[in-house]
Biotite code that builds the C-alpha atoms (Angstrom):
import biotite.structure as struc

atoms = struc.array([
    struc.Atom([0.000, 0.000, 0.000], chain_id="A", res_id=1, res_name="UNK", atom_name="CA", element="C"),
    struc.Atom([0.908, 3.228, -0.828], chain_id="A", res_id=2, res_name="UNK", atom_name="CA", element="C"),
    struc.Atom([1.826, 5.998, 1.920], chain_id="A", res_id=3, res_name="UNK", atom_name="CA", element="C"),
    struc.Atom([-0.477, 9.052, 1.290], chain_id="A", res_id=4, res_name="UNK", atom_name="CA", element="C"),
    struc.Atom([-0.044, 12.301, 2.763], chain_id="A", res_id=5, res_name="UNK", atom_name="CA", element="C"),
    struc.Atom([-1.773, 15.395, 3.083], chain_id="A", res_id=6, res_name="UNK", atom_name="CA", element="C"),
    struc.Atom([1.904, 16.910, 2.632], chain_id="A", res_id=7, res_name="UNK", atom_name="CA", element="C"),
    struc.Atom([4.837, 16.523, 1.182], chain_id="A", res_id=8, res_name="UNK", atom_name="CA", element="C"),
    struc.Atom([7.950, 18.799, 1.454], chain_id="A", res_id=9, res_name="UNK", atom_name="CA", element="C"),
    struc.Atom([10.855, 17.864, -0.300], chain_id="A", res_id=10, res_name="UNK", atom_name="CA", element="C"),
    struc.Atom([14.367, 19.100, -1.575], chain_id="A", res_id=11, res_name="UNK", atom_name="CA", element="C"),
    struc.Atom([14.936, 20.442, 2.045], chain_id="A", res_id=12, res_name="UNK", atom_name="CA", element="C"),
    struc.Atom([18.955, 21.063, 1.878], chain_id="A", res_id=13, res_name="UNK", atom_name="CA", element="C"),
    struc.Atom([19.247, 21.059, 5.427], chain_id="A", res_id=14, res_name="UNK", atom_name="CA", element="C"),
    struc.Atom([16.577, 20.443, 7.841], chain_id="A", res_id=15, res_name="UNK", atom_name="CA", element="C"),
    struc.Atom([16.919, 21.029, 11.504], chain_id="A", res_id=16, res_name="UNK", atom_name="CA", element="C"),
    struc.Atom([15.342, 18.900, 13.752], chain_id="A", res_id=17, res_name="UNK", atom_name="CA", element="C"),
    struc.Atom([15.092, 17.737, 17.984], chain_id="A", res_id=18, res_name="UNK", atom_name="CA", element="C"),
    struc.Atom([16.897, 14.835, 18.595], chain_id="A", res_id=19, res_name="UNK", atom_name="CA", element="C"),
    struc.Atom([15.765, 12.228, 20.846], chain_id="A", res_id=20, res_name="UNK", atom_name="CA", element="C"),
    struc.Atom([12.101, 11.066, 22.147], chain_id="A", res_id=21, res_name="UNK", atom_name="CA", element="C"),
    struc.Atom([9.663, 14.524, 22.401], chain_id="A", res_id=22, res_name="UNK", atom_name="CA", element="C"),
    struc.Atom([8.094, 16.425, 23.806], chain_id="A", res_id=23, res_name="UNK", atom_name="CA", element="C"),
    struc.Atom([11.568, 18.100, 24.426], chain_id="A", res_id=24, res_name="UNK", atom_name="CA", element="C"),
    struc.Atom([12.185, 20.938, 27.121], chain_id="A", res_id=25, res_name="UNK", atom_name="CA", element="C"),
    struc.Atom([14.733, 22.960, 29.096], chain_id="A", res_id=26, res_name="UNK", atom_name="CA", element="C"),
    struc.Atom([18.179, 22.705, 28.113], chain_id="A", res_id=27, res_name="UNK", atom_name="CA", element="C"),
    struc.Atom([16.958, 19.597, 26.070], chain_id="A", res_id=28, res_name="UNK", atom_name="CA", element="C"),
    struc.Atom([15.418, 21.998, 23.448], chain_id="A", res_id=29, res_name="UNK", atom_name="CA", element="C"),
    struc.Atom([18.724, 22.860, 22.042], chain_id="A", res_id=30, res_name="UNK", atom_name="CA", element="C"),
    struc.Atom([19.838, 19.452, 21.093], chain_id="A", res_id=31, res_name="UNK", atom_name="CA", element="C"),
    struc.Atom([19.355, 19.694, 17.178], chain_id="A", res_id=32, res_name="UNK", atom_name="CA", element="C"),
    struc.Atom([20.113, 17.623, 14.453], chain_id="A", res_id=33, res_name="UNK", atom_name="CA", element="C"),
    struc.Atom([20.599, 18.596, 10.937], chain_id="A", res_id=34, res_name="UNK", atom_name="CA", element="C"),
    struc.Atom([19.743, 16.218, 8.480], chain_id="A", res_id=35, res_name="UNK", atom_name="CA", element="C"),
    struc.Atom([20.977, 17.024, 4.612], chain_id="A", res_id=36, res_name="UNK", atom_name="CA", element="C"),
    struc.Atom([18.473, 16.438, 1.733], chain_id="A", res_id=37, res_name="UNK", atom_name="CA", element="C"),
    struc.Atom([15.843, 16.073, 3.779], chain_id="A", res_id=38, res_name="UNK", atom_name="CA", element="C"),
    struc.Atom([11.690, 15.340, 3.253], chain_id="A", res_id=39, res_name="UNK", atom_name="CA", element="C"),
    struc.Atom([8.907, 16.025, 5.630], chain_id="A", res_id=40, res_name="UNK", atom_name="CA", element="C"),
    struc.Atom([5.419, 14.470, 5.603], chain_id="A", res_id=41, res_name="UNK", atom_name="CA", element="C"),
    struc.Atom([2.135, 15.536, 7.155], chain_id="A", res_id=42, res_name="UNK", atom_name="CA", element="C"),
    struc.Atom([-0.971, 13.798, 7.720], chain_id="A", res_id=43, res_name="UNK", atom_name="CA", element="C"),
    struc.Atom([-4.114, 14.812, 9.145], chain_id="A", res_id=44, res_name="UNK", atom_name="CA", element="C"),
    struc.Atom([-1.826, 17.595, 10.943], chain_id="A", res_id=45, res_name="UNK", atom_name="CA", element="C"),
    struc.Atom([0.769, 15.787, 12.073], chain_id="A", res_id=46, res_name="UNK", atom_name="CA", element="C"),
    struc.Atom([4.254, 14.975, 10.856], chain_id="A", res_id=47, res_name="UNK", atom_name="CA", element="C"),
    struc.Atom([5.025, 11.857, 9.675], chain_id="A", res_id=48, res_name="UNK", atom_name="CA", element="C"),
    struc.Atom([8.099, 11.527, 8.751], chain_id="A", res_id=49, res_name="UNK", atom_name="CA", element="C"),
    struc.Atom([11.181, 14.041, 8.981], chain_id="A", res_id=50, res_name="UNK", atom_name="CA", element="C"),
    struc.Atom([14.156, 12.554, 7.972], chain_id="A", res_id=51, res_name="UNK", atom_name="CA", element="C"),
    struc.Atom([16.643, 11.939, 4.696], chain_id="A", res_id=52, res_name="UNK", atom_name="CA", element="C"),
    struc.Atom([14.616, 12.265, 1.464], chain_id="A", res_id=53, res_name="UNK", atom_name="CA", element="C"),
    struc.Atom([16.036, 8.428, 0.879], chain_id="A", res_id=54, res_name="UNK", atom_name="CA", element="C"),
    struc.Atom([15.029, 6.982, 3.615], chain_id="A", res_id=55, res_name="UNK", atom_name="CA", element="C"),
    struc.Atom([10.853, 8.149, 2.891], chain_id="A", res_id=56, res_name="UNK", atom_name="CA", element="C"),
    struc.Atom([9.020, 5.455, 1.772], chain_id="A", res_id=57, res_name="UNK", atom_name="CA", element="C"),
    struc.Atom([8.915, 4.570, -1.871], chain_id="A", res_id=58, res_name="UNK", atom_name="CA", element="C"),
    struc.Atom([6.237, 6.005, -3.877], chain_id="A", res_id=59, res_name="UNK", atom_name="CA", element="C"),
    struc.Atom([4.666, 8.202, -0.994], chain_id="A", res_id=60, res_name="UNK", atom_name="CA", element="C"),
    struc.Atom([1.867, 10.254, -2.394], chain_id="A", res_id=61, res_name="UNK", atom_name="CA", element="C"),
    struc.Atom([0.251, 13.692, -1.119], chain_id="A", res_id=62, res_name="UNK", atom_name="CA", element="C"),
    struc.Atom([-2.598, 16.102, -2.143], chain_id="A", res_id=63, res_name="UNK", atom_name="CA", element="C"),
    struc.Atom([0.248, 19.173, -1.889], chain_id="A", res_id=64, res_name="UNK", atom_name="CA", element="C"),
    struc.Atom([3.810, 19.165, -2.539], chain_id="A", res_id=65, res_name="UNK", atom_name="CA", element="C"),
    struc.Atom([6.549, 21.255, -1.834], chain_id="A", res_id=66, res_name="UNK", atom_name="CA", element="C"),
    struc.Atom([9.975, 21.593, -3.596], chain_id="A", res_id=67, res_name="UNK", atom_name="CA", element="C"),
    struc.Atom([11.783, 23.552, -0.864], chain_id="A", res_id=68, res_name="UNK", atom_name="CA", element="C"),
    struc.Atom([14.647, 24.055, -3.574], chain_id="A", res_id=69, res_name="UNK", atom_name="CA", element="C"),
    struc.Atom([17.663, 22.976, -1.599], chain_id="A", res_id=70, res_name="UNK", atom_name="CA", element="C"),
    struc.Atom([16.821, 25.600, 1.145], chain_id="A", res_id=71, res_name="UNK", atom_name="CA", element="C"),
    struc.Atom([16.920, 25.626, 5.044], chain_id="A", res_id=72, res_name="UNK", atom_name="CA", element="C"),
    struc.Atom([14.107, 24.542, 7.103], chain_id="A", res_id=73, res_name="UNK", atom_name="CA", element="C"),
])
């Protein structure tokens, strides 16, 4: 079956992210990750997936996409 989102952003150059179970606070909030070439999913207001573009499932649909153009998010 194929994934479908509501969302897809993709061709994120670097995306910056929490590391680490959530909800994150304190001092814990600045522990980012950056993760290069990046996609992000939403469904039904909630994301997904965040990760490397690579690593989102194969042939992952959405009613919107987003070609973030190698930018910073």
């Amino acid at each position: 079956m194929t994934p479908r989102h509501d969302l897809v952003v993709r061709n994120i150059g670097s995306l910056a992210t929490l590391a680490g179970p959530a909800p994150r606070t304190g001092s814990a909030m600045g522990d980012l990750r950056v993760v290069e070439d990046a996609a992000v999913a939403v469904s039904e207001g909630r994301i997904t997936f965040a990760g490397r573009a690579a690593d989102m499932p194969a042939g992952s649909a959405a009613r919107g996409r987003i070609f973030a153009a190698g930018s910073f998010a």
